[in-house]
C-alpha positions as CSV (number, residue, x, y, z in Angstrom):
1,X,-29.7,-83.7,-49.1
2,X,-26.2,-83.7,-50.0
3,X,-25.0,-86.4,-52.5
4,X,-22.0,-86.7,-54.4
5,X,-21.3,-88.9,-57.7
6,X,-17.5,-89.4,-58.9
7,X,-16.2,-90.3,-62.1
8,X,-13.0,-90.8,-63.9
9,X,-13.2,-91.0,-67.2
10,X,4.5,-79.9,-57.8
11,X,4.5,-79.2,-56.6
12,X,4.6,-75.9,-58.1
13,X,1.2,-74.1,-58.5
14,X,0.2,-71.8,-60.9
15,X,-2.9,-69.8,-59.5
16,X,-5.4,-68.1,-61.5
17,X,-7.5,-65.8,-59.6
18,X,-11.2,-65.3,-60.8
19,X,-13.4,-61.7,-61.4
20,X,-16.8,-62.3,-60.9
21,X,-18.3,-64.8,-63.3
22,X,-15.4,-64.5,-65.7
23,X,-15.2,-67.6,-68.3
24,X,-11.5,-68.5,-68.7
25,X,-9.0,-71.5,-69.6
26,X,-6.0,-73.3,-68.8
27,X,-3.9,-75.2,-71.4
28,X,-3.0,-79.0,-71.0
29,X,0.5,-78.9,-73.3
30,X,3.1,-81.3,-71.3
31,X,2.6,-84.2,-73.8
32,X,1.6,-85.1,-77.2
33,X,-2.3,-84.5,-76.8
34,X,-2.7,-80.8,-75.8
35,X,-6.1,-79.4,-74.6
36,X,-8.1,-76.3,-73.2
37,X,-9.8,-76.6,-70.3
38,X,-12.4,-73.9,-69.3
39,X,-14.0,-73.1,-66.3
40,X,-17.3,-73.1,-67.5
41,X,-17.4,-77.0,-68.4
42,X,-16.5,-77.0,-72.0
43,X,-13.4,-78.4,-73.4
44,X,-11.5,-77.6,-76.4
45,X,-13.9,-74.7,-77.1
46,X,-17.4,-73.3,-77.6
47,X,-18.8,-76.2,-79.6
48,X,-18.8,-74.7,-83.7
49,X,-19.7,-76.9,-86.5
50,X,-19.5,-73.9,-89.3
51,X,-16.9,-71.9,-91.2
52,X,-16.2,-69.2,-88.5
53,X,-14.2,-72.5,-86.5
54,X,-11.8,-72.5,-89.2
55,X,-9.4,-71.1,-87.1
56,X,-8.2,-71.3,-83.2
57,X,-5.9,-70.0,-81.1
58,X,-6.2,-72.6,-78.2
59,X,-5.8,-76.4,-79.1
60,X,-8.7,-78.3,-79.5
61,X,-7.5,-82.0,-78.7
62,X,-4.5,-81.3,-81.0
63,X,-2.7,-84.3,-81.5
64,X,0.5,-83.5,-81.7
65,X,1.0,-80.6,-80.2
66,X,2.5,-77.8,-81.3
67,X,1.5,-78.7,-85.2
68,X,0.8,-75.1,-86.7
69,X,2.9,-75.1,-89.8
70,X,2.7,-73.0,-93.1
71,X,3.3,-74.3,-96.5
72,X,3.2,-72.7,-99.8
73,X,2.9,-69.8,-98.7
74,X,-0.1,-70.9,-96.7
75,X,-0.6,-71.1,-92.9
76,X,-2.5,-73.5,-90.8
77,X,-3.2,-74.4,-87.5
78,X,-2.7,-77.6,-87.4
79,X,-3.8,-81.4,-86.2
80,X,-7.3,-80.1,-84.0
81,X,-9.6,-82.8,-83.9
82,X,-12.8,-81.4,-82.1
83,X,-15.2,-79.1,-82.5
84,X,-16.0,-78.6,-79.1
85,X,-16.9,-80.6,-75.8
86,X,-18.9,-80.4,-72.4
87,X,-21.2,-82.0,-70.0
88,X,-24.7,-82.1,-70.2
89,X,-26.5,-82.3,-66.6
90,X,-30.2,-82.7,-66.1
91,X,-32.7,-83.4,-62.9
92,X,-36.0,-83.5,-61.5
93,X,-36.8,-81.6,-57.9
94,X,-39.4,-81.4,-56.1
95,X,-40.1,-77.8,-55.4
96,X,-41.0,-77.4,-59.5
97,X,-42.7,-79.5,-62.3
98,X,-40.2,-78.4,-64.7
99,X,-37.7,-80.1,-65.7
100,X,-33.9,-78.4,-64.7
101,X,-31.0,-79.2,-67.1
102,X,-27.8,-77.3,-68.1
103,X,-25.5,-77.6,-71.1
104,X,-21.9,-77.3,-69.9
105,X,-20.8,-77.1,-73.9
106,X,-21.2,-78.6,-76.8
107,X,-24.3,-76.9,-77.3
108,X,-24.2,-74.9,-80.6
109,X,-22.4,-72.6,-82.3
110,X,-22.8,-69.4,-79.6
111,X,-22.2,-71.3,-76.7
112,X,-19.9,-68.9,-75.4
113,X,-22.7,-66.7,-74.7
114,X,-25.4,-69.1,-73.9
115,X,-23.2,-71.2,-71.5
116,X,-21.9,-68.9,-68.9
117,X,-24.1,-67.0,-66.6
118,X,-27.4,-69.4,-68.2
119,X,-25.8,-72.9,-67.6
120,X,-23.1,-72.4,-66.2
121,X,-21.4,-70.3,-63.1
122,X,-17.9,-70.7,-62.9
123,X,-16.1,-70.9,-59.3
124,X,-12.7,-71.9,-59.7
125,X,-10.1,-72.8,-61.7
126,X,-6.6,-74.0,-60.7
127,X,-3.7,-75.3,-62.7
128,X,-0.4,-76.9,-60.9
129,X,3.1,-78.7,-62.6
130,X,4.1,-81.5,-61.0
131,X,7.5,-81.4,-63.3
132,X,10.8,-84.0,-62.0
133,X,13.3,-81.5,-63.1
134,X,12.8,-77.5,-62.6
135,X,13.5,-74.9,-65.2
136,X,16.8,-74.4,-64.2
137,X,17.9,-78.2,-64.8
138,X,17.9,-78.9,-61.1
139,X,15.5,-81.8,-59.7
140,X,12.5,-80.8,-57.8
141,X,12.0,-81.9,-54.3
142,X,8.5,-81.6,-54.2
143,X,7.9,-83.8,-57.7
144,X,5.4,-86.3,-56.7
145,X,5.5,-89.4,-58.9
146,X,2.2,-90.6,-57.7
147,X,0.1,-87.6,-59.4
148,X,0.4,-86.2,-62.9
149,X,2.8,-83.3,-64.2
150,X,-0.2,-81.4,-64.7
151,X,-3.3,-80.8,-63.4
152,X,-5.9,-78.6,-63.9
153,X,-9.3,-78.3,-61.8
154,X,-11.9,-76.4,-62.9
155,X,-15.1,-75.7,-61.1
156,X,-19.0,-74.6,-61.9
157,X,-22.0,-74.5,-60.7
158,X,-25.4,-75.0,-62.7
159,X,-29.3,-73.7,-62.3
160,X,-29.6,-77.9,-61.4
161,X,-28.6,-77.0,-58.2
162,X,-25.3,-79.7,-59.1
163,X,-22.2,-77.9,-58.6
164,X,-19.8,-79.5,-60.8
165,X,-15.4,-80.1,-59.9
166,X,-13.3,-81.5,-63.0
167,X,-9.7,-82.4,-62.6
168,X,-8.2,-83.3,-65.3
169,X,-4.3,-84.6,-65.3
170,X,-1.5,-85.0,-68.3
171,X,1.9,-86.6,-68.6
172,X,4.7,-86.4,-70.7
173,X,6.4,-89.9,-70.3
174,X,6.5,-92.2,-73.3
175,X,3.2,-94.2,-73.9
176,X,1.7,-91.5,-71.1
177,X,1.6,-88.8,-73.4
178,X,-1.5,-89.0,-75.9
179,X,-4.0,-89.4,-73.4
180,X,-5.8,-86.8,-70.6
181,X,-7.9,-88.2,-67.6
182,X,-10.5,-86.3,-66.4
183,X,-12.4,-86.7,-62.9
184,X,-15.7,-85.2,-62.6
185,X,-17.1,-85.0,-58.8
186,X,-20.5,-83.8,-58.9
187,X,-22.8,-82.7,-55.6
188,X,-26.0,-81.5,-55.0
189,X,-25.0,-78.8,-53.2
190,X,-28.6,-76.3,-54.3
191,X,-26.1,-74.0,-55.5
192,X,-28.3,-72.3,-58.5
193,X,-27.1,-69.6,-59.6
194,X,-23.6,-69.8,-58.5
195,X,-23.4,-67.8,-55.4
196,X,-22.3,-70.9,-53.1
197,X,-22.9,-68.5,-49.7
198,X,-27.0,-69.1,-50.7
199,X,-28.6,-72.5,-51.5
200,X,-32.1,-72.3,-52.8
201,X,-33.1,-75.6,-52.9
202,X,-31.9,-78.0,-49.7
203,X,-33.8,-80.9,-51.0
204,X,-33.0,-84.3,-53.0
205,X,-32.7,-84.5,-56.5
206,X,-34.1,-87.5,-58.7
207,X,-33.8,-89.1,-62.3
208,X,-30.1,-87.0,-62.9
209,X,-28.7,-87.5,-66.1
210,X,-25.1,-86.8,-66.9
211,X,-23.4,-87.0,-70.2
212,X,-20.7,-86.5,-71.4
213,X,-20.8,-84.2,-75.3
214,X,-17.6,-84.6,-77.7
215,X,-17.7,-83.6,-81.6
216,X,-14.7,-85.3,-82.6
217,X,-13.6,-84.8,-86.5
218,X,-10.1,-85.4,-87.3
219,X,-8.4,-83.4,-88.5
220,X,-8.4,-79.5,-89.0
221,X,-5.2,-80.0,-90.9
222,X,-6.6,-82.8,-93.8
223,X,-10.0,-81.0,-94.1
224,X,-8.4,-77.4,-94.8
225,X,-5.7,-79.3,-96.8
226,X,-8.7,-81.6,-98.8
227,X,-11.5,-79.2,-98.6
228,X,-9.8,-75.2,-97.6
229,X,-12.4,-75.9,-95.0
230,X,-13.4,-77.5,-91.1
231,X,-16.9,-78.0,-91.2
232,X,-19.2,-80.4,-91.3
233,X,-20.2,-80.4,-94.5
234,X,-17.4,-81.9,-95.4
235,X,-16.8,-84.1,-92.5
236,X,-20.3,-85.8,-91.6
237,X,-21.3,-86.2,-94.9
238,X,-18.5,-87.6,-96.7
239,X,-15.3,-89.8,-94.8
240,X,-15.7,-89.6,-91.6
241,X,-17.0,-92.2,-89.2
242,X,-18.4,-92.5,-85.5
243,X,-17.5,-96.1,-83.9
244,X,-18.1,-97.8,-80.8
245,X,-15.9,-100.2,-79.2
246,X,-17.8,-102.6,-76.7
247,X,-14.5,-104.2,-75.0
248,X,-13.4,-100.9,-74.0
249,X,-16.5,-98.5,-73.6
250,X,-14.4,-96.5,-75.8
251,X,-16.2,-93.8,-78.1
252,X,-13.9,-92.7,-81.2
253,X,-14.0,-91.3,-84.6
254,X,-11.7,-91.7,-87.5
255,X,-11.4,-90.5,-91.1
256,X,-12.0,-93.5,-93.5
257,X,-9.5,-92.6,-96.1
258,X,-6.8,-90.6,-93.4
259,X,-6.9,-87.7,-96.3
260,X,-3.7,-88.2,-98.5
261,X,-2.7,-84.6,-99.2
262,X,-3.5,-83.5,-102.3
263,X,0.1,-82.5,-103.3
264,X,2.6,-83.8,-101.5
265,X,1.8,-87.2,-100.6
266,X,4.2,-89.4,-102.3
267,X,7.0,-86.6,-100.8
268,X,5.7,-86.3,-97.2
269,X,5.2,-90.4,-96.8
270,X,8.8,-90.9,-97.9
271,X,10.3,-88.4,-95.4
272,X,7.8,-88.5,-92.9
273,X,7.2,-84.1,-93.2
274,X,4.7,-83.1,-91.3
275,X,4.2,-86.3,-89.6
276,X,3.8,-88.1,-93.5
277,X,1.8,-88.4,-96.8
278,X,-1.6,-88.9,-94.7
279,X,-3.1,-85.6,-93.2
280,X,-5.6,-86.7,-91.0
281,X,-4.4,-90.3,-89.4
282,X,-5.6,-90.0,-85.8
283,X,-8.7,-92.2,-84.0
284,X,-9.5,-89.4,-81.3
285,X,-11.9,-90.8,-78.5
286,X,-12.9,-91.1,-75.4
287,X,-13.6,-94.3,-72.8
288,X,-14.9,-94.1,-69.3
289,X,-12.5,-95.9,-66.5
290,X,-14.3,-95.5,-63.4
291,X,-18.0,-94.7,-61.9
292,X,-19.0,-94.6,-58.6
293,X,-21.8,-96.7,-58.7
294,X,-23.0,-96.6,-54.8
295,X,-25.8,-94.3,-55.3
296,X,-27.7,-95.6,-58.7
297,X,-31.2,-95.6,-58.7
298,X,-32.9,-98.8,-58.4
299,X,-36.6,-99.7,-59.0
300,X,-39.4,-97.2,-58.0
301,X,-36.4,-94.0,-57.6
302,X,-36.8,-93.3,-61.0
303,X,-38.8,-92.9,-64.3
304,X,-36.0,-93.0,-66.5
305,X,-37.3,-96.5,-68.2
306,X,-39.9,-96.4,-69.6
307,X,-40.9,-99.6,-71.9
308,X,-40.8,-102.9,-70.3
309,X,-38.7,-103.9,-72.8
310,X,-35.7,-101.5,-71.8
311,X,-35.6,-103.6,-68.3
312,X,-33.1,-106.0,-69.4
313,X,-30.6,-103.5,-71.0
314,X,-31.1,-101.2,-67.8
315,X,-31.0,-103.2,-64.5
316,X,-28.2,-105.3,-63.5
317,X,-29.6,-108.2,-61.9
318,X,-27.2,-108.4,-59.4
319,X,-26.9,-105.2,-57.6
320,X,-30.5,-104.2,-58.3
321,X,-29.7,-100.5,-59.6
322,X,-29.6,-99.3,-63.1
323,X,-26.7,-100.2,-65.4
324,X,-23.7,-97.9,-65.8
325,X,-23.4,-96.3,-68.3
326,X,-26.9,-96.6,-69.5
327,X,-26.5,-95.1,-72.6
328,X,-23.2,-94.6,-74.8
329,X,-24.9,-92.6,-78.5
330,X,-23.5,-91.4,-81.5
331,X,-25.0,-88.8,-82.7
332,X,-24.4,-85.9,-86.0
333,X,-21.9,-83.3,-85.5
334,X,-25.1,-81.0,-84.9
335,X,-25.3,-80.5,-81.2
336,X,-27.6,-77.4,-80.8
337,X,-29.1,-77.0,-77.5
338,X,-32.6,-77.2,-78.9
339,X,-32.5,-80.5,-80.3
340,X,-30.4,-81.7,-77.1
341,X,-33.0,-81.0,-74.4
342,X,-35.3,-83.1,-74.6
C-alpha cells in the first residue's frame, strides 16, 4: 500500500539528463551558503573524516561562497564546513525477517562506492533559476516571487522499497541568503532496486525510520590554517562542539575558540581580510520546520519503544501517535556504516 511522508526541513530550467544509474550533482551558489546536491541522497559530498578530504572541488556547505583564496604563497579552498551529509532510511516488511535499511550518505569514507547502486538508485535530478532579472539585464516575465531562485530536485530509490524526492530551494535576498530548505517526500512505492517499471514488494511497510546524517566541522579554512589539516583528529578531539537548541529543534556545531589565525590575526581583524582575524567563526546547523505528522504510528503499529519508561518521551498524549521527531542525537564525526546500522 502506497503511503507518502513529507517533510521540510523561472522560470528558466536547466535540465540534466541521466545515463543509467549515473551519480551526479547540481550546485546551490545564488547566495551566501553554497551547496552540492547529488542524486544519490548525499549532500556536500561522500561523507570523509580523514586526510584524503583535505581538498574539494564542489562546496561543502561553504559559508561564504566563493571563499578559495591563496596566501603566502599557499592555496586553500576555503570556508567548507561539512564532511559530508545524507539520509538514513530503514523498515520492516513483511515478505522477509530481515531488517531493510539504506544509507543515503554520510556513511564512511567510500561512500561514493558503497552508496550508489547498494543504497541508493538514482532517478532524477533537475535544477531550475527562478532569477527577477535575466542575464542580459532585462526582467523576466516568468520570475515567480512565490518560489525560490533556485531549485534543485533530486530523486532515488532504495532496496527499502521507499523511493525518495528532495527539493531543495536557495535565495539570494538579504537575510534569505545563508540558509537552504530542503523537502524530502518519501513513498512506498516497492521500487527496490531502482527500475520504477517493476515493484517487488506491493505491501505495507512498518516501524520506518528516517534520519537525517550531517558531520558539520567548521571550518576547512581555520583547521588547514591551525592544523595544515581537516580531519577529525583535530576537530572532535580538541575545539569543536556539537549543541542542541530545544526552542528551535535546531542541531549546530561551532568551534569554541573560532581559530584566530596563527599569523595574521591582529592584521585581518583590523581590515576585515578574508572575512577577519577569526578563521573559523560560523555555527553551521540544521532545524526541522515541518513534518507531516498524519500517518505516525500509534500503539500496537510499532516496536520502536521498547522500555516502559520511553512511553512518556514518545507518545503525545494528545493525538495518540508517536512524537515527532523522536530522536534528535549527536554523535562523533565517525559515521561508518557499520556502526550506523544497527
Amino acid at each position: 500500500m502506497k503511503r507518502t511522508l513529507t517533510l521540510v526541513a523561472v522560470l528558466c530550467a536547466v535540465a540534466v539528463p541521466l545515463s543509467g544509474q549515473s551519480r551526479l550533482y547540481q550546485v546551490h551558489s545564488r547566495g551566501m551558503l553554497h551547496e552540492t546536491i547529488f542524486n544519490t541522497g548525499e549532500i556536500g559530498r561522500g561523507y570523509h573524516q580523514g586526510q584524503a578530504g583535505n581538498a574539494t572541488a564542489v562546496p561543502l556547505m561553504e559559508w561564504p561562497g566563493n571563499s578559495a583564496l591563496t596566501t603566502d604563497g599557499i592555496a586553500y579552498d576555503g570556508q567548507h564546513n561539512l564532511l559530508g551529509g545524507g539520509v538514513y532510511l530503514a523498515a520492516s516488511s513483511p515478505d522477509t525477517a530481515a531488517r531493510l535499511w539504506a544509507m543515503c550518505g554520510a556513511a564512511g569514507s567510500n561512500a561514493p562506492e558503497i552508496v550508489i547502486g547498494v543504497w541508493s538508485y538514482p532517478l532524477e535530478l533537475r535544477r531550475t533559476e527562478n532569477y527577477p532579472v535575466l542575464a542580459d539585464g532585462s526582467l523576466n516575465p516568468s520570475y515567480n516571487p512565490d518560489d525560490a531562485e533556485e531549485i534543485i530536485v533530486s530523486k532515488w530509490a532504495t532496496p527499502t522499497g521507499l523511493t525518495v524526492s528532495r527539493t531543495s530551494r536557495a535565495w539570494s535576498y538579504p537575510d534569505y541568503d545563508d540558509f537552504i530548505i530542503y523537502e524530502y517526500e518519501i513513498e512506498n512505492t516497492g521500487d527496490r532496486d531502482g527500475n520504477p517499471a517493476t515493484v517487488e514488494f506491493s505491501g505495507t511497510l512498518s516501524d520506518i525510520v528516517i534520519g537525517f546524517a550531517y558531520g558539520f566541522a567548521p571550518s576547512m579554512f581555520g583547521h588547514q590554517r591551525v592544523y595544515n589539516s581537516w580531519e577529525y583528529a583535530n576537530y572532535e578531539r580538541k575545539d569543536q562542539r556539537g549543541r542542541f537548541d530545544l526552542t528551535r529543534w535546531l542541531n549546530y556545531n561551532i568551534d569554541m575558540t573560532g581559530k584566530p589565525d596563527p599569523v595574521y590575526y591582529d592584521q585581518w581583524g583590523s581590515t576585515n581580510k578574508y572575512g577577519g582575524g577569526l578563521t573559523s567563526p560560523q555555527a553551521v546547523g540544521f532545524s526541522t520546520l515541518y513534518y507531516d505528522v498524519a500517518h505516525l504510528a500509534s500503539p500496537g503499529q510499532t516496536r520502536a519503544v521498547r522500555r516502559a519508561s520511553d512511553s512518556a518521551l514518545a507518545w503525545d498524549p494528545l493525538t495518540g501517535k508517536l512524537k515527532q521527531p523522536w530522536c534528535n542525537r549527536l554523535e562523533t564525526s565517525n559515521l561508518r556504516s557499520s556502526k550506523m546500522w544497527p
